[in-house]
C-alpha positions as CSV (number, residue, x, y, z in Angstrom):
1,X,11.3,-74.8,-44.7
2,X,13.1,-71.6,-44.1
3,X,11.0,-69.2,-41.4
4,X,10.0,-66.1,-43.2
5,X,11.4,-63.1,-42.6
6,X,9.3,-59.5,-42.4
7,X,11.2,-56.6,-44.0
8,X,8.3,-54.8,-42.5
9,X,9.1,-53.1,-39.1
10,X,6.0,-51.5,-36.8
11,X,8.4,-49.5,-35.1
12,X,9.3,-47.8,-37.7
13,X,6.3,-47.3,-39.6
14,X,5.1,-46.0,-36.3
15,X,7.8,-43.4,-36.2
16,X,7.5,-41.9,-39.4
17,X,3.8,-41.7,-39.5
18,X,4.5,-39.6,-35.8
19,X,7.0,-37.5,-37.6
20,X,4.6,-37.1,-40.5
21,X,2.1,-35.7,-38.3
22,X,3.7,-33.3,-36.0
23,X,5.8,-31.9,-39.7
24,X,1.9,-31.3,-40.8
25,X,0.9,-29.9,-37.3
26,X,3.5,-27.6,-37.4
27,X,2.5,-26.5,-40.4
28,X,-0.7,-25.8,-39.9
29,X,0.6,-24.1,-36.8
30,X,2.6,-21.2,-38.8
31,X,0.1,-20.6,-41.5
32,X,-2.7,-20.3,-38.4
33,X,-0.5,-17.8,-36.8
34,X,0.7,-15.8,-39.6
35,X,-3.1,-15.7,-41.2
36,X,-4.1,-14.7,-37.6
37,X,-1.3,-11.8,-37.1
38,X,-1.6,-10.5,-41.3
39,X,-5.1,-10.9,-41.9
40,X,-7.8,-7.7,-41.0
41,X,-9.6,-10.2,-39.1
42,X,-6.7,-10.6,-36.7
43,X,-4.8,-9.3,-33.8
44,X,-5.6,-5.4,-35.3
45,X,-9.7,-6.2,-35.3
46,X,-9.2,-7.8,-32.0
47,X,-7.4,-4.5,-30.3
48,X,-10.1,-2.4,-32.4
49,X,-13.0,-4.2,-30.8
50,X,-11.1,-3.7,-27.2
51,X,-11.0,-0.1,-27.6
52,X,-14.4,0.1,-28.8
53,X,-16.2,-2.1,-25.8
54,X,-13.9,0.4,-23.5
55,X,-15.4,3.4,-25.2
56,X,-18.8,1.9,-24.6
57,X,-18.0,0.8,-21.2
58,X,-16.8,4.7,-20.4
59,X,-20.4,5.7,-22.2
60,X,-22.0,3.3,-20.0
61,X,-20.2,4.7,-16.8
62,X,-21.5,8.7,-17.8
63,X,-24.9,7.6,-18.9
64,X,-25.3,6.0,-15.6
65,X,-24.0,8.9,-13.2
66,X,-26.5,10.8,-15.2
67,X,-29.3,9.3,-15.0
68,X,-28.5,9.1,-10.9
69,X,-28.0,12.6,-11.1
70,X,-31.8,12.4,-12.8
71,X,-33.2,10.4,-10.3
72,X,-32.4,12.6,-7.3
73,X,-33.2,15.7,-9.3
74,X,-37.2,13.9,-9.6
75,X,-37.1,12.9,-5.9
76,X,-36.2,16.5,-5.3
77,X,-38.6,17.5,-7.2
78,X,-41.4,15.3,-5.8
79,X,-40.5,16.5,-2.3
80,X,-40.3,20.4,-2.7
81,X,-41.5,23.2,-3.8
82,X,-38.7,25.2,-3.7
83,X,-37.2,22.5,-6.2
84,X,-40.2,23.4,-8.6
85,X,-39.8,27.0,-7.9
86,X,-36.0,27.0,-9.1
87,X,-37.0,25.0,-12.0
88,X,-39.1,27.5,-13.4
89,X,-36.9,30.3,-12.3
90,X,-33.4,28.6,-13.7
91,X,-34.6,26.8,-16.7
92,X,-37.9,28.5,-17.7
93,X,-37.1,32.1,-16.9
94,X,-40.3,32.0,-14.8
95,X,-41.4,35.1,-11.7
96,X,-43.6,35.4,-9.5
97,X,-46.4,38.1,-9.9
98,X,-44.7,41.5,-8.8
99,X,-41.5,40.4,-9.6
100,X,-38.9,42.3,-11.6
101,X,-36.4,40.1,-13.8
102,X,-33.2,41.4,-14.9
103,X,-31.6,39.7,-17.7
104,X,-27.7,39.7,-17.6
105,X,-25.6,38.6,-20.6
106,X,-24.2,35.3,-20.4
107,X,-20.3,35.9,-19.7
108,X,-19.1,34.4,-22.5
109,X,-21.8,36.0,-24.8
110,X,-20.7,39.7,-25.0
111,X,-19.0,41.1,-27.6
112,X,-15.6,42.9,-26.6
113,X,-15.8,46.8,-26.6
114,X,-19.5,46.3,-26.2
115,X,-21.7,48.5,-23.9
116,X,-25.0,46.5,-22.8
């Protein structure tokens, strides 16, 4: 009896099944990346989403300062009268009793060739 011969080689098979996949990786690979790049989910909502949390970050930043700026304004406040006072004064147009006021125009107010 003859032996019997395998036409069937593992090696190979075992090649072209690794060539098969990484052709199909790479495949998949491009269409990922050019769906990614060309779609208005990609790189364009990525770099709008950036500048947006940078906007907000900057809004953050201001809101903060202000409301430090708030803070020692009510401390000031708590602690003085003289804060009160020029509270009323500044912002409320507030005098004592006796007191004359005068009102000047706002600078920016006044028409030109205008006599007050």
């Amino acid at each position: 009896m003859l032996p019997s011969v395998s036409t069937h080689d593992p090696r190979r098979t075992a090649t072209i099944t690794l060539k098969a996949v990484m052709l199909l990786s790479g495949v998949l690979t491009v269409i990922f990346v050019i769906s990614f790049v060309f779609s208005d989910r990609g790189i364009s909502e990525l770099q709008r989403s950036r500048r947006r949390v940078d906007a907000l970050r900057s809004d953050i930043h201001s809101l903060e300062a202000e409301n430090a700026r708030l803070r020692n304004d009510i401390e000031s406040v708590k602690r003085s009268t003289f804060a009160v006072e020029r509270i009323a004064r500044e912002e409320l147009g507030m005098a004592r009793k006796g007191e004359t006021v005068y009102m000047l125009p706002a600078a920016g107010r006044a028409k030109p060739g205008s006599r007050p």
